[in-house]
N, C-alpha and C positions, 0 to 999 in steps of 0.2 A: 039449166045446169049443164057444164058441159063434162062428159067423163072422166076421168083420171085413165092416163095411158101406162101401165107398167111394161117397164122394163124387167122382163126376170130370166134368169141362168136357171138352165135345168140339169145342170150338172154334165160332165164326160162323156157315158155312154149309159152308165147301171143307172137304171127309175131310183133304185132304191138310196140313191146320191143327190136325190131331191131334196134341197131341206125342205122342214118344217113348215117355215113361211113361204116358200114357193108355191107350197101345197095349198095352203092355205089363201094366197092371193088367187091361182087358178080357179080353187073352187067356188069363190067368190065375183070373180070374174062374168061378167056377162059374154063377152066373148075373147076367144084367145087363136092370136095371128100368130102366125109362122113359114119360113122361108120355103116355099115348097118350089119342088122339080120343077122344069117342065116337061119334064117326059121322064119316065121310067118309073124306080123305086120311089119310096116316101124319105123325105130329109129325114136326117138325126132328131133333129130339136122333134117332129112330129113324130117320130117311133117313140120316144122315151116320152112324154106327153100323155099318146093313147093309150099307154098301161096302166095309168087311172081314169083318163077321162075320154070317152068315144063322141062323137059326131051327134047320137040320139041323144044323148045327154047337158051336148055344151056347144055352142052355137063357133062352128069353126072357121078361119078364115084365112084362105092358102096366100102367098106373096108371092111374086114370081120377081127376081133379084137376077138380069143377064148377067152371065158372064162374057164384059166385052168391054174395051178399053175407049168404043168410042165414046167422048163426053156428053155431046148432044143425047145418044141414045139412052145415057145410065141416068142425066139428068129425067127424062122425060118419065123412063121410066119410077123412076124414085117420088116422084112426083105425086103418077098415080094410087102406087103404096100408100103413101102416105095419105091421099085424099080418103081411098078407100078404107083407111085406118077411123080417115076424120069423119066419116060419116055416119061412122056408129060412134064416135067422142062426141059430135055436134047434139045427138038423140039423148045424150045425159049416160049412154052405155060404158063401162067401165071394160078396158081392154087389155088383156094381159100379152104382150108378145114376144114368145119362149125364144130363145138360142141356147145352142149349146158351148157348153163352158158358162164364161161371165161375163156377162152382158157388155162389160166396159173393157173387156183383155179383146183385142184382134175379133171385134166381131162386127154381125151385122147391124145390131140394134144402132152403133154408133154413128154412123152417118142418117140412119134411120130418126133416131132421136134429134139431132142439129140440123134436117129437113125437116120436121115435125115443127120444131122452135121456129124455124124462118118464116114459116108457112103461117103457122099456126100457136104463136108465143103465149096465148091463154090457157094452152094446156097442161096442166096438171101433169107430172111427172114424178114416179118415183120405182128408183131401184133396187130389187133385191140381187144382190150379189150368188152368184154359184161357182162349186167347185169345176176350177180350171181341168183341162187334159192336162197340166201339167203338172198339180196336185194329184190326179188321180196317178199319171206314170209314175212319180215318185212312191206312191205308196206300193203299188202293184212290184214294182221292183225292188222295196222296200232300199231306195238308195236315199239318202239327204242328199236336199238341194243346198244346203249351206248351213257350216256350223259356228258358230260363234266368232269371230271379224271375218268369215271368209265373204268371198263376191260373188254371186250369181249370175245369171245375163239372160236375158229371154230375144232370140234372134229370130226373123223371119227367112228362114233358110234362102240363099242365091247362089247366083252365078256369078259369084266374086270371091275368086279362090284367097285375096290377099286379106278381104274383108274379115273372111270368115276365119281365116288363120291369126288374126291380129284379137282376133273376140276369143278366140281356144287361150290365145297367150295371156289375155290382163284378166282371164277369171279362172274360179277356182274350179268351177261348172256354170258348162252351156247349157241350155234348153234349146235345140234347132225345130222350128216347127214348121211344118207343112219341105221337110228336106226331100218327101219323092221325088223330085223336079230335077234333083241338085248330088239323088245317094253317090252316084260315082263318082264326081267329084269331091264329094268330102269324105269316100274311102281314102280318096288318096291324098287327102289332108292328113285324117288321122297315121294313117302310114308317116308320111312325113314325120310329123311329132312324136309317131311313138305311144300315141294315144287310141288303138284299136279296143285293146283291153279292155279303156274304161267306158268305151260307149254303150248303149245300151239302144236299141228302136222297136218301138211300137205301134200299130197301128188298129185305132179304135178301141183306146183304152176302156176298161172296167164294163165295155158293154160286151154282150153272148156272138160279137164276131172279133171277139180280141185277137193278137198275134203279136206277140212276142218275139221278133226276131234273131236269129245265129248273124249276128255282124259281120264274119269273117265268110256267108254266104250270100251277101248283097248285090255282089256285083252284077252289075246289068238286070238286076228284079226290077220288076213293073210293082210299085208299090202304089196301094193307097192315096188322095190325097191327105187323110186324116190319121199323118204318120210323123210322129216328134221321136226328135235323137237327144238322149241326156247324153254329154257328157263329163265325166266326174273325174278331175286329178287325182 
């Protein structure tokens, strides 16, 4: 028998943003993988995790994911992930492997999943969906992201000043995510349009290192990477 690999979202930042069934797949789980550092702090997906389940308890299993653009290296790496994933799916072992946010919005799981299938097309896959950072910013700033015909747009913040001004113009509300990279130049987008007002940024929604930011005090901050800008006409 070979395991069933889950895919699951453990929500934003708050434990308590865990559904039901996430719960309920983890503790079920014979082991549960997740993107860990390689040096320093504990990832997201693993802090909000061990506020139910610790290491004595549930058989844990850290991923190391570079960040690095060469192809060779991310392949090879990816590789190993995944074997190391398969090792305990080949044992009949059921593996749960958390992210944060939703498994299938701008995450890891995803290329993780479609190297898994190449690899290894026998296994058993299935998804529980979790709340996005950009469900939870929307509630925390209790803004709507769209009412009745209006457009949404969910962008991966850049350095493409025309880009991102052509996405402010055909919606009604942006979601910019991951814009540390990119805050000063899209000050001075919004400046342009007239749209300071309605922005809004946060970084590390709904979990105990939240921030909230004063938009009209951004400039030149060293923000976060896990820092989304709404914003709402």
């Amino acid at each position: 028998m070979i395991g069933t690999l889950y895919g699951i979202g453990v929500g934003p930042g708050d434990p308590e943003l865990l559904t039901v069934k996430a719960f309920r797949r983890l503790k079920e789980a014979d082991v549960i993988a997740y993107p860990k550092k390689q040096r320093g702090s504990k990832s997201y997906a693993q802090q909000i995790v061990e506020a139910y389940f610790s290491p004595d308890e549930k058989e844990m299993l850290g991923l190391v994911f570079p960040m690095t653009k060469d192809k060779t290296v991310l392949q090879e790496k990816w590789n190993e992930t995944v074997n190391a994933v398969w090792m305990h799916l080949s044992s009949g072992k059921n593996v749960a492997f958390v992210t944060e946010g939703d498994p299938l919005l701008y995450s890891t799981f995803i290329h993780f999943m479609r190297t898994m299938q190449q690899h290894y097309p026998n296994v058993p896959i299935e998804i529980v969906p979790g709340i996005s950072s950009i469900n939870g910013a929307a509630a925390r700033l209790q803004l709507p992201l769209a009412d009745g015909d209006e457009h949404v747009a969910i962008i991966p913040a850049r350095d493409d000043y025309e880009a991102m001004k052509k996405a402010l113009e055909d919606h009604d509300c942006v979601v910019f995510l991951k814009v540390a990279k990119v805050i000063d130049m899209v000050l001075r987008l919004l400046r342009e349009l007239d749209l300071v007002q309605n922005a809004a940024v946060v970084t590390k929604v709904t979990s105990n290192e939240e921030i909230i930011w004063n938009v009209e005090q951004l400039e030149g901050a060293e923000l976060e990477y896990l820092t989304l800008m709404v914003v709402r006409k």
